[in-house]
N, C-alpha and C positions, 0 to 999 in steps of 0.2 A: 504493500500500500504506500502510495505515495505522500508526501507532504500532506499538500493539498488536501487530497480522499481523506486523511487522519484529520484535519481540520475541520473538512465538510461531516466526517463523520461524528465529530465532537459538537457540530453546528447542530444538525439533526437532532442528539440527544438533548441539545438545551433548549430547543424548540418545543421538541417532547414534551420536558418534563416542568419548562416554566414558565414558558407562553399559551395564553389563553385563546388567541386568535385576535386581540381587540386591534380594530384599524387607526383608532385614534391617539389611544394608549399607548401600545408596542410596537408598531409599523418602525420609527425610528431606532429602537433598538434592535429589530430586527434586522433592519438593513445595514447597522452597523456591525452587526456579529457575522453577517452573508458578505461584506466586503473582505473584513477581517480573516474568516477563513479561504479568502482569496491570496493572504497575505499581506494586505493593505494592513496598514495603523489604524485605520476604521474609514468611515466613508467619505468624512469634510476633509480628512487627510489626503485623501486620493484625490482631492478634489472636486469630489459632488459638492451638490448642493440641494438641502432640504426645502420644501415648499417654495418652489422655482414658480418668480409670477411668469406669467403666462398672457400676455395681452390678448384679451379676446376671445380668451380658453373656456371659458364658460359656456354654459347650455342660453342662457340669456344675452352672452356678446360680451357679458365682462371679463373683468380681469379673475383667472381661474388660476390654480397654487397646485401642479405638479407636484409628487411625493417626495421625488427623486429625479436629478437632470446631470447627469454626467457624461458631458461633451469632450469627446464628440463619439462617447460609446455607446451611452444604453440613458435613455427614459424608462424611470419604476414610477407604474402606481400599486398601492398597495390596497386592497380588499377586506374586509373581515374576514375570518375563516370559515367556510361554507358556503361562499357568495358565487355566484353564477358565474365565471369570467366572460363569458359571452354577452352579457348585458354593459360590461363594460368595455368593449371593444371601440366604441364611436370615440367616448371620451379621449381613450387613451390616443386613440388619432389625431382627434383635434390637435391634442398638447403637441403629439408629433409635429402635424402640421406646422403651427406657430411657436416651437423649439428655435426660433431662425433669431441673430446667423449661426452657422456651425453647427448644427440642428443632429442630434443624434443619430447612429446608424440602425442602433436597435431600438426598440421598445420592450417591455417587459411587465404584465400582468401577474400577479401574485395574491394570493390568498391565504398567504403562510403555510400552507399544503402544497400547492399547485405553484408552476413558475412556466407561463406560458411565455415564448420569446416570439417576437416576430421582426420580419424585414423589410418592410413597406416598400422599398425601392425594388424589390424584386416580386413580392410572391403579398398582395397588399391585405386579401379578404380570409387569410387562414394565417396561424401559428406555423414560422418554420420549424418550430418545436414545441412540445410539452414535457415538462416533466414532474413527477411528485418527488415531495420532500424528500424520502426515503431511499430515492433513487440519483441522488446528489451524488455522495460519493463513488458511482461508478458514472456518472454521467459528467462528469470533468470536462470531457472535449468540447460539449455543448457551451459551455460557459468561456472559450477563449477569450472572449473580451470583457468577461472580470479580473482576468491575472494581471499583475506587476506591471509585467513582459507581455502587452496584446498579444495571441496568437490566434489564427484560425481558428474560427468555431467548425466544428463536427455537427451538423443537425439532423436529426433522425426524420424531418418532413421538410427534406428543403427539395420542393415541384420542382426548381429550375433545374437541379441535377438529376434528378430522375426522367424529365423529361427531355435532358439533351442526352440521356443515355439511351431512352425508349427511340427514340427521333433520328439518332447517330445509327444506331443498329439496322431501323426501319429502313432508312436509307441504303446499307448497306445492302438489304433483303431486295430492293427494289429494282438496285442495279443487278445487282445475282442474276436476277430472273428474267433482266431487258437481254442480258449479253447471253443467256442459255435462249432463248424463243429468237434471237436472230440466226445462232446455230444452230439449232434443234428443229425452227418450224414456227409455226402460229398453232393456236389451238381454234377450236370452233365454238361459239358461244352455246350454251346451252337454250335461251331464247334470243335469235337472230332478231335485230331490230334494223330492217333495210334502210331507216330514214339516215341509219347514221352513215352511211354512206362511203363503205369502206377501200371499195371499190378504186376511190378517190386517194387511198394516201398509201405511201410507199412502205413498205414493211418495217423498217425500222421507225418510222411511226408508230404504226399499229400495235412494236412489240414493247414499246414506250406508255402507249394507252394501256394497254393491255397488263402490262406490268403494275403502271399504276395504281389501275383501279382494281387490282389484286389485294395490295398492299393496304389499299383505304378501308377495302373492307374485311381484312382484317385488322388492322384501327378500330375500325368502330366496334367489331365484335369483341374486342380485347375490351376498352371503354364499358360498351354494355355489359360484359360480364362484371365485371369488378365495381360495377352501381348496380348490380344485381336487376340488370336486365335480361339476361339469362338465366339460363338454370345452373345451379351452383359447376363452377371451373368446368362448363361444357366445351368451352375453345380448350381450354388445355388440355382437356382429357381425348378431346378430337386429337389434338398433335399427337401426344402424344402415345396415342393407338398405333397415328402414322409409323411414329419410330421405332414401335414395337414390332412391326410388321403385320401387324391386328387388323390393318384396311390401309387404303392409299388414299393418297390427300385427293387425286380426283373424284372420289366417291366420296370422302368423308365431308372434307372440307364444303367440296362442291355441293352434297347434299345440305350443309349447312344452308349458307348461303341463299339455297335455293330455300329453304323453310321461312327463313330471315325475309324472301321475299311473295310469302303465299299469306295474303289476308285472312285473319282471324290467328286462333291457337293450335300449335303441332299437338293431337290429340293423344298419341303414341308413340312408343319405339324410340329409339337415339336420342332421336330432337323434340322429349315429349317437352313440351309448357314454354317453346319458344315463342315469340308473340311476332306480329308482323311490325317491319321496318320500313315504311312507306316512303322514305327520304328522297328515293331512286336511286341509291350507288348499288342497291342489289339488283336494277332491274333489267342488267348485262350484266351475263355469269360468264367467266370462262373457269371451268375448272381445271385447274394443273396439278399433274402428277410432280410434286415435289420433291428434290431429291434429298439426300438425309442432313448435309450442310447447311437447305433450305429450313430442313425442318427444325434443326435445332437452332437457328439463327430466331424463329418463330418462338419455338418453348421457351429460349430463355425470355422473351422478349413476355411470353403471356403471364411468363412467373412472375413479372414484376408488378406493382399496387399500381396499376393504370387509375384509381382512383387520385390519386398525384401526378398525372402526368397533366400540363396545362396546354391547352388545344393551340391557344395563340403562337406560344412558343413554339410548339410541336411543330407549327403550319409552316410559321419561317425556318427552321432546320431542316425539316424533311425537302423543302421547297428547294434548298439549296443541293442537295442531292440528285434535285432532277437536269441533265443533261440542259443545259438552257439552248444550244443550238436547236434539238430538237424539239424544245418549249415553242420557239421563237416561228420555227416552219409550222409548227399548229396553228399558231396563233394569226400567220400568214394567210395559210390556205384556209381556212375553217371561219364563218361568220362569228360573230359576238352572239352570245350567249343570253338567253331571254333572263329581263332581269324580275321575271315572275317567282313567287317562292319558290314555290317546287322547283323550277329551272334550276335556280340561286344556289341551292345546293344538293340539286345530283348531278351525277359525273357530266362533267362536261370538258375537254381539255382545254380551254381557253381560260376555265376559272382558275381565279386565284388560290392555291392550294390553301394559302392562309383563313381567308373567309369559307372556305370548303371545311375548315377540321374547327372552326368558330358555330359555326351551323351544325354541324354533325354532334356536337354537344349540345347544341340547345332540345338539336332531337330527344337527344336522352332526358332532359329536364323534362322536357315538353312531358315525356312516356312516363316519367316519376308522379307529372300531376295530376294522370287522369288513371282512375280507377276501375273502370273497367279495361282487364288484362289481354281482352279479346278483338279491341276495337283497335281502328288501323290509328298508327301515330306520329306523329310532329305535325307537318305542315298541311291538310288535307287539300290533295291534288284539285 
């Protein structure tokens, strides 16, 4: 055990056993015993400073009194113990807000149990971390910029890394599979849609589109599952059948897919209690038999909390991934894109991938608000 963790862990016990939770009372002793076990001399020592006015910080437009303001690392407010921290989220923004100049990087939410941290400049509407009292001393890395010596914080919910790891990978999956269907072939859609008029573009387009809209859709089913829009880890358990050799991605997957795009609910069998996905990225399937570097590039990709992965970000990373010569001859050859809902975000190549993976999420909200599990959802065509 390190310094620190013997500190935090002596922090902890005295928390235990002599604080009551009261926010008006002990809020400042606690934050000078939570600096201190940082190795600070206490908190005015490092610097802070208690009941930081705040012009404007208040719910009425006045002047509002921050718990805690240590610039340019962390804003605390401090809670009673048992207090919602989710009701105090706006607050704690304001002060953020109007921290100016030098305006803090973190914020921090606290209840004397709870130490919710967040990053406003990256990740605005969620905690890049939470953590309980209790789990202080193994949770050290999270707290890098309470030490002496700032370091890197470690955060167990930070969307921006998880989602330029989901987005970097997806990338790489998408090129995989342009450069094998230029060698290997094109496949044949499962429901042909003449109006798209394929006729018209030269194969390494086609194996560009086609790649693509592989890729998005699974996106989205990665998305749905992990907001429990599916039936519990049914994409992963699909993969990895594939990699058992239990079925092939063009049956498995593509039967997916194809459920994902049939109105009403799967009554049976594999895809029982999938519900329909009316967006239109299902409503051209090509299913591909993918190969087993294919497949595990997918698993890992499905194992990860795609409920952290943030769509905007995703949109521009993956977007960068895409061949832009060949973006550039679609966008060439190919009319603009009806900017009707439905249009707005089904496949289309000329859309912006970013507004395409910004939409594809609302779908899913859209499908969280409405309670009948049977009825078609997001945008009605």
């Amino acid at each position: 055990m390190t310094d620190t963790q013997q500190r935090l862990h002596t922090f902890v016990q005295y928390v235990d056993e002599y604080l009551k939770g009261d926010e008006k009372g002990e809020a400042q002793l606690f934050l000078d015993k939570f600096f201190r076990a940082f190795g600070h001399e206490g908190a005015i020592e490092a610097g802070a400073t208690y009941e930081e006015r705040i012009h404007k910080g208040s719910k009425k437009g006045k002047t509002g009194f921050a718990d805690l303001v240590w610039k340019p690392r962390v804003l605390i407010e401090m809670k009673k113990r048992g207090a919602d921290l989710t009701k105090h989220y706006s607050q704690a923004f304001d002060y953020w807000q109007r921290a100016v100049p030098n305006r803090p990087r973190y914020v921090m939410l606290c209840n004397f149990d709870q130490f919710w941290v967040y990053d406003f400049d990256t990740q605005i509407d969620t905690p890049i971390d939470m953590v309980e009292l209790a789990q202080l001393p193994d949770r050290v890395a999270t707290f890098g910029f309470m030490e002496v010596q700032e370091r890197k914080s470690v955060f167990g919910n930070n969307q921006v890394e998880v989602t330029e790891k989901a987005a970097g990978r997806m990338g790489e999956l998408y090129q995989m599979l342009r450069d094998r269907l230029l060698r290997q072939g094109l496949p044949s859609p499962l429901a042909p849609r003449p109006n798209l008029g394929e006729g018209t573009r030269s194969e390494a387009e086609m194996a560009a589109l086609i790649a693509q809209r592989y890729v998005l859709q699974c996106v989205l089913a990665m998305f749905a599952e992990d907001r429990r829009m599916l039936p519990d880890s049914l994409f992963v358990q699909c993969v990895q059948d594939c990699l058992s050799s239990n079925g092939s991605a063009y049956d498995i997957l593509g039967g997916l897919f194809r459920e994902m795009n049939t109105p009403g609910l799967t009554p049976a069998g594999r895809y029982q209690g999938v519900e329909y996905f009316n967006g239109g990225l299902f409503a051209e399937i090509y299913p591909l038999d993918l190969t087993h570097q294919e497949l595990k590039f997918l698993e890992v990709s499905a194992l990860e909390d795609w409920s952290k992965v943030r769509p905007a970000i995703f949109g521009n990373i993956f977007e960068s991934a895409i061949d832009e010569r060949i973006r550039q001859m679609l966008r060439d050859r190919l009319p603009t894109a009806s900017t009707t809902p439905p249009q707005a975000y089904g496949f289309s190549p000329d859309d912006d991938l970013l507004e395409k993976l910004l939409a594809l999420n609302l779908e899913l909200a859209d499908k969280e608000k409405l309670a009948n599990p049977s009825s078609a959802r997001g945008i009605p065509p």
